[in-house]
C-alpha positions in Angstrom: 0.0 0.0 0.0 1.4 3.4 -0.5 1.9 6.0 2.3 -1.5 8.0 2.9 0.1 11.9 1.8 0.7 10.0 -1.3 -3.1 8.6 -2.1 -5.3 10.1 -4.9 -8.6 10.9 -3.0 -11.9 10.2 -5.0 -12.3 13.7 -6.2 -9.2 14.4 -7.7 -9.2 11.0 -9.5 -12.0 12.1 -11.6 -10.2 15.4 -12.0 -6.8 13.6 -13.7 -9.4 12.3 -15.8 -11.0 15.1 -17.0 -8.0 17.1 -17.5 -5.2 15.2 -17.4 -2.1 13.9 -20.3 -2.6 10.3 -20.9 0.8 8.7 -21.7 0.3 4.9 -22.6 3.1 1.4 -21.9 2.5 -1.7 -22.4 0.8 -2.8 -19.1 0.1 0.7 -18.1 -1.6 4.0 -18.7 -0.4 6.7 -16.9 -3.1 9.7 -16.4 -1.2 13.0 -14.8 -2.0 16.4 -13.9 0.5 19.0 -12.3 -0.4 18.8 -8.7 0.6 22.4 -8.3 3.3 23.1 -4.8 3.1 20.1 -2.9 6.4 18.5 -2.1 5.1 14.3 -3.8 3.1 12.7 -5.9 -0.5 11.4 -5.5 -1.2 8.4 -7.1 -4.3 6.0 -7.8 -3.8 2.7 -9.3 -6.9 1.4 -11.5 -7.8 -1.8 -13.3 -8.6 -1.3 -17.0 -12.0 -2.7 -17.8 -10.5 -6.0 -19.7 -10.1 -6.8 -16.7 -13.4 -8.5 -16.1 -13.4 -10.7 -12.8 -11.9 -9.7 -9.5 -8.9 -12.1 -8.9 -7.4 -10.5 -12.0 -7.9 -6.7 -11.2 -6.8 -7.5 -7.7 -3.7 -9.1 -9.0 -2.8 -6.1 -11.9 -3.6 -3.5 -9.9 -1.1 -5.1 -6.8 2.0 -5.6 -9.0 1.4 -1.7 -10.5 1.5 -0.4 -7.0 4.4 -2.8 -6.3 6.5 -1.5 -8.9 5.3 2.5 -7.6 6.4 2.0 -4.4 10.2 1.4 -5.6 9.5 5.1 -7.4 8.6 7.1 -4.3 9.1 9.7 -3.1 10.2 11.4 -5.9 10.7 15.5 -5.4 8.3 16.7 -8.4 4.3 17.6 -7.0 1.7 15.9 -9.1 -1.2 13.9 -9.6 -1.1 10.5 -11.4 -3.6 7.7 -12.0 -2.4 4.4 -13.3 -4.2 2.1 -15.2 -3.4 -1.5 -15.2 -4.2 -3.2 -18.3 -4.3 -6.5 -19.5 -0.7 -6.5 -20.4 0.3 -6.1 -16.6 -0.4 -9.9 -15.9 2.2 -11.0 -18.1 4.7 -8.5 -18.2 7.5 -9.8 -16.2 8.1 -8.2 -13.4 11.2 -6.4 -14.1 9.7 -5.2 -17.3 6.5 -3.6 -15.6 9.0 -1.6 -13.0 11.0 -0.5 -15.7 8.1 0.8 -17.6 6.8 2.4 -14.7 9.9 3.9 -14.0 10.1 5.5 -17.3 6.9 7.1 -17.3 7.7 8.5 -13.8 10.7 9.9 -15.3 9.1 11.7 -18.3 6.8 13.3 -16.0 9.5 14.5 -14.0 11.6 15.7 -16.9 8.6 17.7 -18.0 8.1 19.0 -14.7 11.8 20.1 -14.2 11.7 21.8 -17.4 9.0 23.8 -16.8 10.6 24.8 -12.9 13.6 26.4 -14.8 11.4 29.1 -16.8 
């Protein structure tokens, strides 16, 4: 589980949604806003719809958050939801961390950038 300051409440889930950059891997979509001052990252990790019975949204959505929690804290403030797809049951796991590492990164490299105007 990740640490409660860096949870995505309800409300600001649905606002990544509606305003958000989707950026898309193989076993993940990544959904982020700038989160505007705060010192981390909120994240929510959701199953993509593929993912019809429980066991296996359970089991996508746990090795997502798995491979976040080797990414945080990172020093960049913004809002992120994660969608598991299909893709995320297969993916080794070494593979799924990397990817998620990668996205995290571009986010961050974005985010720098636009700290140094």
């Amino acid at each position: 589980m990740l640490p409660r300051e860096a949870r995505l409440p309800g409300s600001a889930v649905r606002r990544v949604f509606a305003e958000g950059t989707r950026w898309h891997g193989e076993g993940v979509v990544l959904v982020w806003r700038p989160g505007g001052g705060r010192r981390g990252p909120r994240w929510a990790v959701v199953a993509a719809r593929q993912l019809r019975t429980k066991p296996l949204r359970h089991r996508a959505k746990r090795r997502v958050r798995h491979a976040l929690r080797e990414h945080w804290p990172r020093s960049a403030g913004w809002d992120g939801v994660w969608i598991a797809r299909p893709k995320a049951l297969v993916l080794s796991y070494r593979q799924l961390r990397d990817e998620v590492g990668k996205l995290v990164e571009m986010v961050e490299a974005i985010l720098g950038d636009e700290g140094e105007r």
